[in-house]
Legacy VTK file of the C-alpha trace (Angstrom):
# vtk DataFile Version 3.0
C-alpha trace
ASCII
DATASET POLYDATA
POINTS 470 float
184.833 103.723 221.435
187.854 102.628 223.037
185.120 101.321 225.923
183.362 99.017 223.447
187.036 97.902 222.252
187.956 97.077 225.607
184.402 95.133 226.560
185.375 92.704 223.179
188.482 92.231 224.048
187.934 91.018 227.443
184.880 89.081 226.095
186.598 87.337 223.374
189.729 86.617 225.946
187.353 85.097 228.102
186.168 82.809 225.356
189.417 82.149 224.131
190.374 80.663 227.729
187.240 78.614 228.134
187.988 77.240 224.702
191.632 76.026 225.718
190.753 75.208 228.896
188.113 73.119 227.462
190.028 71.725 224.930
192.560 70.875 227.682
190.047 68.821 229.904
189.085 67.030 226.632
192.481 65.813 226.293
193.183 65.399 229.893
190.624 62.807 229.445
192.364 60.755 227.020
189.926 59.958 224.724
190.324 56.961 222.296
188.381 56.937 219.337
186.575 54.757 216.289
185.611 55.593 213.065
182.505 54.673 210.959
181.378 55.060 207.503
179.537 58.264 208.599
180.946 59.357 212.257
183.590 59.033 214.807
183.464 58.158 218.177
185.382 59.386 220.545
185.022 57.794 224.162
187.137 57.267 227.394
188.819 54.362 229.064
186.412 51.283 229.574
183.811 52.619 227.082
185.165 50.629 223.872
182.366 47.578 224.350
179.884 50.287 224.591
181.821 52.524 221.985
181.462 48.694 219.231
177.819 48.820 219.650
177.061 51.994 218.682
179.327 51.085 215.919
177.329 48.273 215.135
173.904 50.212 213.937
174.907 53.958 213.600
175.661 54.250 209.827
172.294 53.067 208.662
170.803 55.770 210.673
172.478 58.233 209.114
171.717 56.580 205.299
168.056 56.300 206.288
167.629 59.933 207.891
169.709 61.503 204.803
167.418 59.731 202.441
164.115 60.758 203.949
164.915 64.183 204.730
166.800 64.724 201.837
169.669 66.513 203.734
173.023 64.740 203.924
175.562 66.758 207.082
178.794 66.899 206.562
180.989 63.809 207.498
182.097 62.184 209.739
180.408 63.358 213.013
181.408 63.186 216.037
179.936 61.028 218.858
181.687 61.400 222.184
181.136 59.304 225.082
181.261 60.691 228.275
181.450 58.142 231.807
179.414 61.014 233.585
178.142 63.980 234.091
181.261 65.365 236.193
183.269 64.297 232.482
180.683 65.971 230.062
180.860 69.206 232.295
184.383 69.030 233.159
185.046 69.022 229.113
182.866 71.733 228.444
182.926 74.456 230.751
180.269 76.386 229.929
177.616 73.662 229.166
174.371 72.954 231.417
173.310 69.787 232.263
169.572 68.553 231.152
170.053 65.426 233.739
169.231 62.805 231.150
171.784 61.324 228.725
171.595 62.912 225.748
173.142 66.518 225.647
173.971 69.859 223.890
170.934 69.557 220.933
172.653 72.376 219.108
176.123 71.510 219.787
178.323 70.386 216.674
178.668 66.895 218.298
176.821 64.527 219.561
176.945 63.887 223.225
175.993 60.884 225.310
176.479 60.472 229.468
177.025 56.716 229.828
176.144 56.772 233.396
172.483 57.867 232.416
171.662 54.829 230.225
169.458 52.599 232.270
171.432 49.029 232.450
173.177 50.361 229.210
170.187 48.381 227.540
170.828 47.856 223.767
166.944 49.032 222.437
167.325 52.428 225.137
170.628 52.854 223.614
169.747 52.761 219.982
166.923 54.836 220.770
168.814 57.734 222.019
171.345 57.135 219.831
168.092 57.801 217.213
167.576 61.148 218.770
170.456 62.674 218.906
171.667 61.824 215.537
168.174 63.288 214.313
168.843 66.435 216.192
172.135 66.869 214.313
170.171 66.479 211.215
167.881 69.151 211.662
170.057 71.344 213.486
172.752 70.918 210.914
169.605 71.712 208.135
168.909 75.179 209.523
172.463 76.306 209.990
171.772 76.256 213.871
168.593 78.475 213.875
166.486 75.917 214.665
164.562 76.409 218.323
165.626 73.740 220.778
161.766 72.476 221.222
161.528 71.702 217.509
165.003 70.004 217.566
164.627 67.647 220.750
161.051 66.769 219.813
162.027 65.362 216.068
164.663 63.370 217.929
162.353 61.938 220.007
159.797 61.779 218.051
162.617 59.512 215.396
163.863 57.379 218.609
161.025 55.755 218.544
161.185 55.057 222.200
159.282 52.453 224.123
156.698 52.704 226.857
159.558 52.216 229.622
161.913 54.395 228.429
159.278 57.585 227.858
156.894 56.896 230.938
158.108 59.529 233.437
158.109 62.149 230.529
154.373 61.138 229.756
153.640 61.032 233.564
155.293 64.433 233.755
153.039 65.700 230.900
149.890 63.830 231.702
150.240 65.562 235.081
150.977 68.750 233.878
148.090 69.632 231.432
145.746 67.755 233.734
146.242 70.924 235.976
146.919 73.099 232.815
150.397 74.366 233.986
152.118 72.693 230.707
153.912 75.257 229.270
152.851 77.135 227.040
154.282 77.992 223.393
155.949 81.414 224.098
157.707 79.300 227.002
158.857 76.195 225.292
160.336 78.515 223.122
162.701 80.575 224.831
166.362 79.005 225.955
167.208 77.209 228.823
163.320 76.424 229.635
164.391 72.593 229.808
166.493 73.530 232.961
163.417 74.522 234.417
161.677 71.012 234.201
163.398 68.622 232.024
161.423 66.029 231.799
158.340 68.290 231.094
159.798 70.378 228.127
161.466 66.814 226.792
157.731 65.607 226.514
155.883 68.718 225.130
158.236 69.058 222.700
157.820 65.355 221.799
154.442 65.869 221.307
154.791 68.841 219.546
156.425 67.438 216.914
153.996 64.605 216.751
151.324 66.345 216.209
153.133 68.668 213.248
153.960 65.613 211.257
151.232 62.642 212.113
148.550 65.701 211.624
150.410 67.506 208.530
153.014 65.417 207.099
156.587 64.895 206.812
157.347 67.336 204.100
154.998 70.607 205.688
156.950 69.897 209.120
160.637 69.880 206.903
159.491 73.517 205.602
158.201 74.720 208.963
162.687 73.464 209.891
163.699 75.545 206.989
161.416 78.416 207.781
163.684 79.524 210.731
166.521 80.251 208.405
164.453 83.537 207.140
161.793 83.923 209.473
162.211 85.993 213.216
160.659 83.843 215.385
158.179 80.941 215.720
155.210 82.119 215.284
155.064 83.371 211.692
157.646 80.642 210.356
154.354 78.652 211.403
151.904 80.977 209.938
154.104 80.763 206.691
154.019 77.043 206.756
150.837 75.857 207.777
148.974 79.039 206.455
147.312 79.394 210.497
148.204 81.582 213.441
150.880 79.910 215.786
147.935 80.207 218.526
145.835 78.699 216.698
147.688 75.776 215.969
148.624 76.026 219.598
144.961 75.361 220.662
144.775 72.318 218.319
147.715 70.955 219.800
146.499 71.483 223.160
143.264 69.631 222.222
145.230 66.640 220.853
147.282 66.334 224.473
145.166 63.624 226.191
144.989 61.597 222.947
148.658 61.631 223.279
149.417 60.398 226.764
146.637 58.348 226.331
149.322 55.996 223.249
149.356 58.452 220.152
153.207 58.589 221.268
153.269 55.654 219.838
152.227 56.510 216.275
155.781 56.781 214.022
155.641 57.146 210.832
159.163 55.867 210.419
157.921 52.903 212.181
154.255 52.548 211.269
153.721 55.125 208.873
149.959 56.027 209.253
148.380 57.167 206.240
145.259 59.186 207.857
146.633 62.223 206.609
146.895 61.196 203.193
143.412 59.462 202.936
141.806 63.257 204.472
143.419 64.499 201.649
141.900 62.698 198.842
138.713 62.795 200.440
138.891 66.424 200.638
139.812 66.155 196.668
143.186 67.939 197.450
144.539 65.665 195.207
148.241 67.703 194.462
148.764 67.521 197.954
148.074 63.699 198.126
150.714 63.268 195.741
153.090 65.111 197.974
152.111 63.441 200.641
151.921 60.273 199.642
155.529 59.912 197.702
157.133 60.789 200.510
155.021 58.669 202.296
156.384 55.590 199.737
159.977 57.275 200.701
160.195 56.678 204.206
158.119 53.442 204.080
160.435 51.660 201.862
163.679 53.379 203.489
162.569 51.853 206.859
161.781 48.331 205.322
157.909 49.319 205.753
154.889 47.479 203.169
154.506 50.470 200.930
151.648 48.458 198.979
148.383 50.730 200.365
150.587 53.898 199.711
151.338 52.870 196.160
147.510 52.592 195.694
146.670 55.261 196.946
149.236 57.727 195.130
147.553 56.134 191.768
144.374 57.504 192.926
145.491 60.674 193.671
147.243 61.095 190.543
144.307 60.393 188.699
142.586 63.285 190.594
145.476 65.591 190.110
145.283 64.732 186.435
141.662 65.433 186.454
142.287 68.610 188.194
144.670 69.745 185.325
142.292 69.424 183.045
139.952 71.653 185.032
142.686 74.270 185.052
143.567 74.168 181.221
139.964 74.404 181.029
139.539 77.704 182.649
142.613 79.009 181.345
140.915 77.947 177.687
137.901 80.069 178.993
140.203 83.347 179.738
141.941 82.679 176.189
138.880 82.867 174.446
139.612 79.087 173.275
135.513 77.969 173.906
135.527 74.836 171.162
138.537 73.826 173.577
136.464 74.275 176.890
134.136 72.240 175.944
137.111 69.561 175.098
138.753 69.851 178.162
135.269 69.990 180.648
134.089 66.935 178.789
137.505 65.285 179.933
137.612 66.648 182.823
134.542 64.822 183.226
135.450 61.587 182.655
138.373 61.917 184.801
136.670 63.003 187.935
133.835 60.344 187.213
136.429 57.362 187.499
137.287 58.648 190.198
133.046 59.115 191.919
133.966 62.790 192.612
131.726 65.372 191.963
132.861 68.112 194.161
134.077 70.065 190.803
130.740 69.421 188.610
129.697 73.441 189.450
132.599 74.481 188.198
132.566 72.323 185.104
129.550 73.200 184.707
129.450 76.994 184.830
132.504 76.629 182.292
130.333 74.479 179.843
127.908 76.940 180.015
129.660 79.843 179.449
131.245 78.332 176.369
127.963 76.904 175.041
126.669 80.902 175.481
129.313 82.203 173.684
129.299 79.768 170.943
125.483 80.357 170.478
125.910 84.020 169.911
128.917 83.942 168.007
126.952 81.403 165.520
124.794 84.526 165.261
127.578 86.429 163.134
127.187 83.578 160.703
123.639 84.211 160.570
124.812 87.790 159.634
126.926 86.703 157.273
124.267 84.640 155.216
121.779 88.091 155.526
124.816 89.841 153.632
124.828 87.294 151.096
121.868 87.582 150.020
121.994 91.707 149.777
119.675 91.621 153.184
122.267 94.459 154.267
120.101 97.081 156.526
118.610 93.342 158.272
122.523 92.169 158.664
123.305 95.673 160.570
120.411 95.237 163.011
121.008 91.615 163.925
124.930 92.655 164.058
124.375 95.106 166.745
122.495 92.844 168.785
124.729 90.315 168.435
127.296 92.814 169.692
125.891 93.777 172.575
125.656 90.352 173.984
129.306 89.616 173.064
130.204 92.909 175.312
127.997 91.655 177.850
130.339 87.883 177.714
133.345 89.568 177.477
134.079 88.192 174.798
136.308 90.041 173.352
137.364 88.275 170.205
133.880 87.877 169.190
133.623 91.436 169.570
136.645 91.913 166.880
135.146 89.668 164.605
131.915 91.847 165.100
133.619 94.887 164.928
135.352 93.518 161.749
132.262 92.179 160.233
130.339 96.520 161.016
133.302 97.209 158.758
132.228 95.342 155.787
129.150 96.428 156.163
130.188 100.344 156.489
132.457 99.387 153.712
129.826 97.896 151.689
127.205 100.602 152.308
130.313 103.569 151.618
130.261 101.327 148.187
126.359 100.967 147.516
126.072 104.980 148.189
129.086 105.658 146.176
127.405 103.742 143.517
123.843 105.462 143.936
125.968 108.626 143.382
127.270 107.792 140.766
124.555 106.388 138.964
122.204 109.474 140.084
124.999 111.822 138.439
124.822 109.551 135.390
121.193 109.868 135.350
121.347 113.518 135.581
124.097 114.018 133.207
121.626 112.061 131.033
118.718 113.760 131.431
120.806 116.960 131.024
121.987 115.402 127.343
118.106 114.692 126.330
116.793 118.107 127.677
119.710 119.523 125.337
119.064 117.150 122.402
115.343 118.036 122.531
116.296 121.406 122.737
118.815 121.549 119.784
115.938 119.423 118.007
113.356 121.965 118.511
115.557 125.120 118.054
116.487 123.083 114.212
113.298 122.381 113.624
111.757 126.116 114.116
114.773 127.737 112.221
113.666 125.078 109.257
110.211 126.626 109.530
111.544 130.464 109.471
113.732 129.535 106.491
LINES 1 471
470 0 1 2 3 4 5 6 7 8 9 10 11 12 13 14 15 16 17 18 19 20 21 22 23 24 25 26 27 28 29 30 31 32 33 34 35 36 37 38 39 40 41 42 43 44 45 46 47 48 49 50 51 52 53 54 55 56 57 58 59 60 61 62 63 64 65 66 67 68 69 70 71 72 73 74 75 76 77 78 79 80 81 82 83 84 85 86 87 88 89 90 91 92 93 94 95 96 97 98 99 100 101 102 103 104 105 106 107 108 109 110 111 112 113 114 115 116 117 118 119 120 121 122 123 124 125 126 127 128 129 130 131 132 133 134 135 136 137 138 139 140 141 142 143 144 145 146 147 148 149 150 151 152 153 154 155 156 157 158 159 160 161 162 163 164 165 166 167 168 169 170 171 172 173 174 175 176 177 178 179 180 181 182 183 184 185 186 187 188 189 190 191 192 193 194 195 196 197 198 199 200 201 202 203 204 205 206 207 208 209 210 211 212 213 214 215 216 217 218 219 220 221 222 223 224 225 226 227 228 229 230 231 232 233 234 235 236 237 238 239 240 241 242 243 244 245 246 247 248 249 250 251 252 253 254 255 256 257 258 259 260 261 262 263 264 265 266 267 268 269 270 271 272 273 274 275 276 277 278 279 280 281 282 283 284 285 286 287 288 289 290 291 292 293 294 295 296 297 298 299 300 301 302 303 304 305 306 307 308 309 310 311 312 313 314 315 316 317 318 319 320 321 322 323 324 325 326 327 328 329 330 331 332 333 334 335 336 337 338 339 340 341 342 343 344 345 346 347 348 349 350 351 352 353 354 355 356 357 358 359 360 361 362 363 364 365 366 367 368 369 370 371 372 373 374 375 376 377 378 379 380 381 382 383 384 385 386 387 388 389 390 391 392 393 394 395 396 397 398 399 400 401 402 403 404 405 406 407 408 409 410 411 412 413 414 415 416 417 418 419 420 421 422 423 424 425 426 427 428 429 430 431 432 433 434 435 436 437 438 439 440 441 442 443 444 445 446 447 448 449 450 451 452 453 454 455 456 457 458 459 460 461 462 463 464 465 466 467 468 469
């Protein structure tokens, strides 16, 4: 015991002096700062012309990320700029440098190595800029559990960077999975792998989120982010997402590599939001998920100043086939309440709906619905038949069709119809306990009747021969 005490002390006394001694180089460097609306930026002597531009377009990244992802971090952030690499690692003695510009993914700041921006080029600038900000978003969203593959390819994948800016990433890939040594899931995964070939892990992790959101949306790749907060690992917080093994979706990834390289990089759907996702939906009549889809879809369009006009259209449609698929579910939930008359409501609209809409993948299962309802209808018109054979006294013809009738409402399930079946055997018990009561009755009339002539003939004769004596 006193062991393990001794092991945390000297660990946390270690970390308490690389915090002060961090905190020490910090403010050795004599940082000036700058705040925003959303962030402050700290940066060093000679930075401040760099330090305005940022200034100039950071805010609305921040409105337009919190409004699409629906998560708004705590402000203000921090941004520091650091002149170099020497700086960035001086300040933070325990950090590793990636070699490219944009550090620490899961860090609480946002770091940037001036020295690494090529010319300090404005578009280059915003772009990482882009990326790290969406790192802190979705790093900030899962409370720091998110893997570092997941969190570097959204940012790139937001940065929307340009063919000169990405090329020796996409050479690095291209080259890689040409000779199949990209690496592989389990690899991307684990920590540190981007000291092991930076530019490598930048672009399969790039791709990687490409793929998750061009191929399944926006909102499926947010879960698959908040996943991590309760799931172990990886591979089932993608199994509870996307419903598939992680290797499967592995191999489909792997698959869509050469398309890639070859310029899907440049699909964005926060820059050209393409809506072959959506459209595979309604044709596949998964019309709930269209809506889904295709709202947030709207979202993000009109948040990044995109023509939302074909979404819009397309949402109606697919609200018209959610409708229609509403009805198909109160219609079958009619069906298990026994509610037929309101089947046959609810298929006919059903109907209608999906026949605006020249979809007939659900016509089976409208029809075996109709059907069954028709069926049951028919034989429960039956018991009215019974009815009108008790009317007319027809009782021993009633309890024969009844029974029959019966066993075909068993054989439905039907189990109303059986009640009123049940309840309409109980008349007829009822009425035959009264007809034989009555028989009875009469019969011991009869006999008591007899019995009183038999006696009166009697008491007539005896008279009559005592008349004769006398």
């Amino acid at each position: 015991m006193k062991k393990k005490s001794l092991i945390f002390s000297l660990a946390l006394g270690i970390c308490s002096t690389i915090q002060a001694l961090s905190v020490q180089s910090a403010q050795a460097l004599s940082w000036d700062w700058l705040d925003t609306a959303y962030f402050t930026i700290l940066y060093s002597e000679g930075d401040a012309e760099l330090c305005q531009s940022i200034a100039g377009f950071i805010d609305p990244l921040y409105s337009t990320l919190a409004e699409t992802t629906g998560h708004h971090p705590e402000t203000p952030i921090l941004i520091r700029l650091y002149l170099d690499a020497e700086a960035y690692l001086t300040t933070n003695l325990i950090a590793k440098d990636n070699g490219l510009a944009l550090q620490n993914p899961d860090s609480h700041e946002i770091s940037l190595i001036v020295s690494r921006i090529p010319n300090r080029n404005p578009e280059t600038l915003a772009a990482i800029m882009r990326a790290g900000i969406a790192r802190y978003f979705v790093a900030d969203l899962t409370g720091d559990q998110l893997p570092w593959p997941l969190a570097v390819g959204f940012g790139e994948y937001y940065a929307g960077m340009k063919a000169a800016d990405i090329e020796g990433k996409l050479s690095a890939l291209r080259n890689a999975h040409q000779k199949k040594l990209q690496f592989s899931w389990a690899e991307l995964f684990q920590p540190d792998i981007v000291l092991e070939d930076p530019q490598l892990t930048y672009a399969e992790s790039y791709a990687l989120a490409s793929y998750l959101i061009e191929r399944y949306g926006l909102s499926n790749f947010m879960r698959l982010l908040s996943a991590f907060e309760i799931e172990p690992g990886y591979r089932s917080a993608i199994e509870s997402t996307y419903g598939v093994s992680a290797r499967e979706l592995e191999t489909l990834w792997e698959d869509s590599l050469d398309t890639f390289v070859a310029g899907h990089w440049q699909r964005n759907i926060f820059v050209d939001y393409d809506l072959t996702y959506a459209q595979e939906l309604l044709n596949m009549g998964a019309y709930t998920a269209a809506v889904t889809e295709l709202n947030q879809a709207i979202h993000i369009m009109q948040a990044s100043g995109q023509d939302a006009s074909q979404a819009s259209s397309l949402v109606n449609v697919a609200e018209q086939g959610r409708d229609a698929g509403e009805f198909v579910a109160e219609a079958r939930q009619a069906l298990e309440d026994h509610l037929y008359d309101d089947v046959l409501v609810l298929v006919a609209e059903a109907r209608q709906a999906y026949a605006a809409l020249d979809d007939s993948s659900r016509d089976e299962e409208l029809s075996a619905y109709q059907a069954r309802a028709q069926e049951v209808l028919s034989v429960r018109e039956e018991l009215n038949r019974v009815t009108g054979l008790l009317a007319t006294g027809q009782i021993e013809a009633a309890r024969i069709a009844l029974d029959e009738t019966t066993t075909r409402l068993i054989a439905l399930g039907d189990s109303q119809g059986v009640e009123l079946a049940r309840q309409m055997r109980h008349r007829i018990n009822s009425l035959n306990r009264k007809i034989t009561a009555g028989l009875l009755i009469l019969g011991g009339l009869i006999l008591v009747w007899n019995l009183y002539l038999r006696w009166r003939n009697f008491k007539y004769s005896s008279d009559k021969t005592e008349s004769g004596l006398v």
